[in-house]
Structure formats: C-alpha cells, structure tokens
N, C-alpha and C positions, 0 to 999 in steps of 0.2 A: 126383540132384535131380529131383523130379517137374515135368512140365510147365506150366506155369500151365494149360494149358486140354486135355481128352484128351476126345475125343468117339468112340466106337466101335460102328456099326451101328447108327445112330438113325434109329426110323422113327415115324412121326406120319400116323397118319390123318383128316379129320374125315368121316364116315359114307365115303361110297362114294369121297372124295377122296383121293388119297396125294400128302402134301404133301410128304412125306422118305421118301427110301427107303434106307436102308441108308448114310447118311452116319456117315463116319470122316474125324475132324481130328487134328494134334496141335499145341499153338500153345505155341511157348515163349515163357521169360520177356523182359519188356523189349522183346518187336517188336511191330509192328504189322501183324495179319494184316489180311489182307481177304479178304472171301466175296461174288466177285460176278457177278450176275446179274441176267436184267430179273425186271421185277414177278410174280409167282406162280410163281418159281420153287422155292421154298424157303427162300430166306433168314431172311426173319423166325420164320417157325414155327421154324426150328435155333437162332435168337438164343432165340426164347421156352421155347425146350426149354432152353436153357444159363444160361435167368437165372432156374429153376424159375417161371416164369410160365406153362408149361406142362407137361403129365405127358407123355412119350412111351409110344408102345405097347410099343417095345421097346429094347433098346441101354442103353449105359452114357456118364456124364457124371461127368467130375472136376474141379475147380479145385482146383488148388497140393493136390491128393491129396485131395481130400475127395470123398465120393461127394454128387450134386448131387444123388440122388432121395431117399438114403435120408438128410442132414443140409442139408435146402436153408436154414435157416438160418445153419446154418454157413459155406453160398456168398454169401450171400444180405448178407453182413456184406465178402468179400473181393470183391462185385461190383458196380459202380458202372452202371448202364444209363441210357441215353438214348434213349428211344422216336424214332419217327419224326414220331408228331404231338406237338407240344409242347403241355403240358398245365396249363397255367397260369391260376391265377385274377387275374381282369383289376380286381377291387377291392382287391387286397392291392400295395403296393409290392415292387421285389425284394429290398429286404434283409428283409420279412414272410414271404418266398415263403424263402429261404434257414433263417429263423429257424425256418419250419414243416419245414422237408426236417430242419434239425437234427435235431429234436425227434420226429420219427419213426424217424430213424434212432439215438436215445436217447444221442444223443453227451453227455459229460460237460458240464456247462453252465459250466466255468471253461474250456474248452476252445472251446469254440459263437465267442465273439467272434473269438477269433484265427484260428479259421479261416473266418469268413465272410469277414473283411478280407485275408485272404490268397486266396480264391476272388475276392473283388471287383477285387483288381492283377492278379492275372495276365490276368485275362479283360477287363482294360480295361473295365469298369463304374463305376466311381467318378461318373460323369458323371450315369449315370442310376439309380442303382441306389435311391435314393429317390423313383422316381416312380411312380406307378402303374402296373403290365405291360401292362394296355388300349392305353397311351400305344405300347409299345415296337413298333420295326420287328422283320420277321422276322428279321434279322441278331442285336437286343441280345434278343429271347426265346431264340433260340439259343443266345448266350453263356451267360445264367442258368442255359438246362437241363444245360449242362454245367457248369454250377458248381455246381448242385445234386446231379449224380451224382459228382462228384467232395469233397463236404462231409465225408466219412467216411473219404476217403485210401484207395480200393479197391485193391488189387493189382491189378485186371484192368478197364478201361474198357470198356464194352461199346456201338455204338452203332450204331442203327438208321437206315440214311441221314442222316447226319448233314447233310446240307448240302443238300438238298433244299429246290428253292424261294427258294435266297439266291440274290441278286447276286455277283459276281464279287469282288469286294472284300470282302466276309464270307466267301465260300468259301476264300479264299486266308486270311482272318483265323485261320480254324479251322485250317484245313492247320500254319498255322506252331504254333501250340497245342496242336496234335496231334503234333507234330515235336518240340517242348518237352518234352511228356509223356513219348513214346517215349525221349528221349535224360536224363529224370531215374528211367528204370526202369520207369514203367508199360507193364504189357502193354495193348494196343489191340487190339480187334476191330472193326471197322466190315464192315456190309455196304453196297451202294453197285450202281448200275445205269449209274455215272457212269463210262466206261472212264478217263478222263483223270485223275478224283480215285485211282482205284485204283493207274495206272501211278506216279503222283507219291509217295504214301506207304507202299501197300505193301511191306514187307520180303518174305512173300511171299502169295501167292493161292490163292484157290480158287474157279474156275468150276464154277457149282451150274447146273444144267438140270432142270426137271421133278423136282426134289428129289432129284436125285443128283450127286455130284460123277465131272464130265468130265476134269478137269484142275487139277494143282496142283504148286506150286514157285514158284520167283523169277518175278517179272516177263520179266527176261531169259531166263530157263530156258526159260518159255514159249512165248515168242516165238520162239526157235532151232527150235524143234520145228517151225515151218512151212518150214526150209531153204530159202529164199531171198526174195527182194522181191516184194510184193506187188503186183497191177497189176488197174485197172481202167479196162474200156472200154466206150463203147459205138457202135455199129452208125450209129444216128440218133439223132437226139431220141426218137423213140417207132420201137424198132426191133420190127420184125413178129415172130410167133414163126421162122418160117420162115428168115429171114433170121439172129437170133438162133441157129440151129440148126444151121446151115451153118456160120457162125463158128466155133462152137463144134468141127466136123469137122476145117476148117483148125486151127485151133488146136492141136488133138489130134495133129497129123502133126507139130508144132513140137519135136523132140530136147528145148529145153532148157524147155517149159512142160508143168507139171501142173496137177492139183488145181483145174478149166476147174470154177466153179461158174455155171449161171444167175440172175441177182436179178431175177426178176419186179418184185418189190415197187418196183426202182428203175428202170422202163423199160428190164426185159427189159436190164439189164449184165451184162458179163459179170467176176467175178471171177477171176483164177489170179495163180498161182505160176510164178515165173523166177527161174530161177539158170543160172551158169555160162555169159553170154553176154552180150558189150558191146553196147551198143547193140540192147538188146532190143526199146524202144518200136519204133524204126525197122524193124526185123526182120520185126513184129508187124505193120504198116501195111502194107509191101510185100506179104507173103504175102495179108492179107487184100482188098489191091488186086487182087492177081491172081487174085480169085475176084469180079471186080469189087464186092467191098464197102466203101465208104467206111468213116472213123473219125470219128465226129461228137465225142466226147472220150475221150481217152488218159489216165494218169497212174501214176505208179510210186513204189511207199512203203516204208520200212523195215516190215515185219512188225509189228503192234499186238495187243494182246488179243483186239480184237474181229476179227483175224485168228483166233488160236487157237480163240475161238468157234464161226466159220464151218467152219474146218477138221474139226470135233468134231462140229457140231450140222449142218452145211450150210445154215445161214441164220446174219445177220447180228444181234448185240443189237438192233440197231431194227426188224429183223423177227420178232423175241420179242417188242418191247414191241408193236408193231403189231399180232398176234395173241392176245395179250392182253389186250387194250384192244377186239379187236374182242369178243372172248369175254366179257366184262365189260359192256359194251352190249348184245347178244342177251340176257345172264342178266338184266338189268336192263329190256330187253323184255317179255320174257316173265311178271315181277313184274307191269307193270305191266297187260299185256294180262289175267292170271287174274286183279288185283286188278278191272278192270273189269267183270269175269263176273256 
C-alpha cells in the first residue's frame, strides 16, 4: 500500500533564495505528521509544493500514489489544506462561506446539505454558523476554515499553523479535533513553530532548518538522541562574556557533562547535557563555586524538541524566530529607505 504522502529531494527556489533543499518525507496513512520549525524555514514553501500551489524546481511528490506535478488535480480532490492566514469573506454568513467551498469543490448538490450539517456538529458551530464571519472570533474563523478544508472528506488534511494567534482554549479546541480526525483515519500534516502543539499530537516529526530536514522520528525517538537531561544555567543576571567562558572550561573538565552550548541571546546561559550522575545540579554549583563563580539560576529538564534543535542547529527555536524576525525588519528597512530615494 502506497503512503498517503512520499516527498523525495524537493527543492524550491525563489530567485537567489533556497527555500527547500533536498527535502525527503514519507507520511503514512491515518497519522499525524508534523513538520516543524521557526518562520523561514521551509515549512510552508514544502506544504505549498504538496498541495500543487506551488511548482518545485526539482524532486518528486505523491499522495495515496498519485504523482502531484504531473495529475495535481487528481491530489488536488484527495487534499484538504488550511492556510495559515484565514481567508474569509466578512459579508457572507458561515454556512454561505461552506456553501461557496461546496460549490468550488463541485460536490454533488444532494450531497452539499448533509455534509455542511455534519462539518457544523463536529466543529461546534451550530451557535454561530449563521452569522456573519466579520462578527467571528479568531477561534470560530478557525473552526470554519477547517470545516471548509474538510467539505470534500480529503484523505490527507493538510494545515498551515494551524493554531496560530488563538487563545488557549481554541488551541486545545483544535488539538482534540485533530485527535478525532487522526483516530477516524485521516491523515494530518501540520506545520507548526509551536514545540508544545507538535510534542502533544505528533505521531511523528520532522525538524526543517534553512529548508532542510535535521532530524525526524517519533517525538520520543527524538528526544533520546540527546542522551540524558537537560540543564540550564546561568553565571548572573547578566553574566560577562569572560566569566561565561571560564564556566564554560569548568564545566568541560565535569566526566558526566557535554554538548556545554552558549545562549547569548538569553544573557550569556549556558545550555548542556548530564547524564549518568545523582545530584548533578549540586555537583555543578560546587565545581563552579570553586572557580569562585556564583549560580544566579540553575534548572534541569527531561530532553524536549527544542532540545534536539539545539543539539542539531546550536541555537534554540527562539533563537531562529529571533533571527528571523531580525532578518525581516532590516529587509523591511531597506524597502522603506530606497522607497524614500
């Protein structure tokens, strides 16, 4: 049996940009992958390459055995996508908005009622679903867009941060909806820069960097791979480099610590890895005492994705979104500086 989703050496440029390089998936049927990473990593250009809303330069794409570039209609019918900005007209009610996704997607029209009324229960809309979209919070637009990519009963859900921008309580809405999904046979794809949304529903992952994949498997898979707890510390409040640096020496002499990274970005902390040693915080404190340096805070964690990140990329997802975010303001600069020329 063919995978729901087979992606093999996809690459996507746009001019001097390389936005995917050589990414290979295989996503079977019934689970729910995830693909994640922060902003401008890849993500979406690979969703946009797998739901023919974009041509890749090179590489191959199949759903449930179909080739995606050369029969994209033929995906295009088994794939249900949910962008990341919801796209909804603010004068039309949501069951007009449902009745229009129908009617694009040429569903038989004896067919059109009973599945709008069935997208409306599951996704808890009944409440509002005649009111105008304008009206709706980002939580019940949310709900629609996924009732609208699911109108057509895709084999394969496809969705672009889904949960971006909601509250706490829509986030967990969707989570269970997506869990529903997953356990009546739909495949799921979500990308997501949210570690917490990824560790909770993921069956399994794939960590995308600079538009290549670093790392993929189970959750747990992943997280083994950093061989033991996590620990971080730091110096001072605002610890010097110098002092930072020497830490970093002591530490290095410690048997049972590795993988000593710097976080500038977090007031000069330091990141590593322990295993194989009780009472390691304490361990950690004396040693660095007797190079007289204080611990302004300590703390030790089970291994998390955004462990594997670090390990891989040696900066942390919030020091991807940070440099990205800085990258996107200079570009955004610099618009504005030649526009004023």
């Amino acid at each position: 049996m063919a995978p729901a989703v087979s992606i093999e050496h996809l690459k996507k440029s746009y001019g001097t940009i390389e936005a995917v390089n050589d990414v290979s998936l295989t996503i079977e049927s019934g689970e729910i992958f995830g693909l994640l990473g922060p902003n401008g990593a890849g993500k979406t250009t690979t969703i946009r390459c797998l739901c023919t809303l974009a041509n890749p330069d090179s590489g191959t794409i199949t759903v449930s055995g179909i080739d995606a570039i050369a029969n994209p209609r033929a995906v295009r019918r088994r794939l249900g996508y949910v962008a990341q900005e919801v796209a909804l007209d603010k004068i039309l009610t949501g069951r007009e908005m449902l009745e229009l996704q129908a009617a694009l997607y040429h569903l038989p029209r004896k067919t059109i009622p009973e599945r709008i009324a069935r997208a409306i229960e599951v996704l808890n809309l009944e409440e509002f679903i005649d009111r105008k979209t304008g009206a709706y919070s980002g939580g019940m637009r949310r709900r629609l867009d996924l009732a609208s990519g699911l109108l057509h009963q895709p084999d394969v859900l496809v969705l672009d941060e889904p949960t971006v921008g909601l509250d706490i309580d829509s986030r967990l809405a969707v989570w269970n909806f997506l869990r529903q999904l997953r356990d009546d046979g739909v495949t799921i794809v979500l990308t997501s820069h949210y570690l917490e949304e990824i560790d909770a529903l993921a069956d399994r992952v794939a960590i995308i960097d600079r538009g290549t994949i670093i790392a993929s498997g189970t959750p747990n898979e992943l997280k083994k791979t950093i061989g033991g707890d996590r620990v971080t510390l730091r110096i001072r409040e605002f610890t010097s480099d110098d002092e930072v640096k020497t830490a970093q020496t002591v530490l290095s002499n410690l048997s049972f610590v590795s993988d000593i990274v710097i976080n500038a970005a977090q007031g000069n902390s330091l990141n590593l890895v322990v295993s194989g040693q009780d009472n390691a915080l304490l361990a950690i404190q004396e040693a660095l005492r007797d190079r007289g340096l204080p611990t302004f805070s300590i703390a030790q964690a089970r291994p998390s994705l955004d462990d594997v990140y670090l390990a891989a990329t040696g900066k942390t997802l919030m020091d991807a979104e940070l440099a990205a975010a800085g990258t996107r303001d200079l570009k955004q600069e610099k618009k504005q500086e030649m526009a004023g020329k």
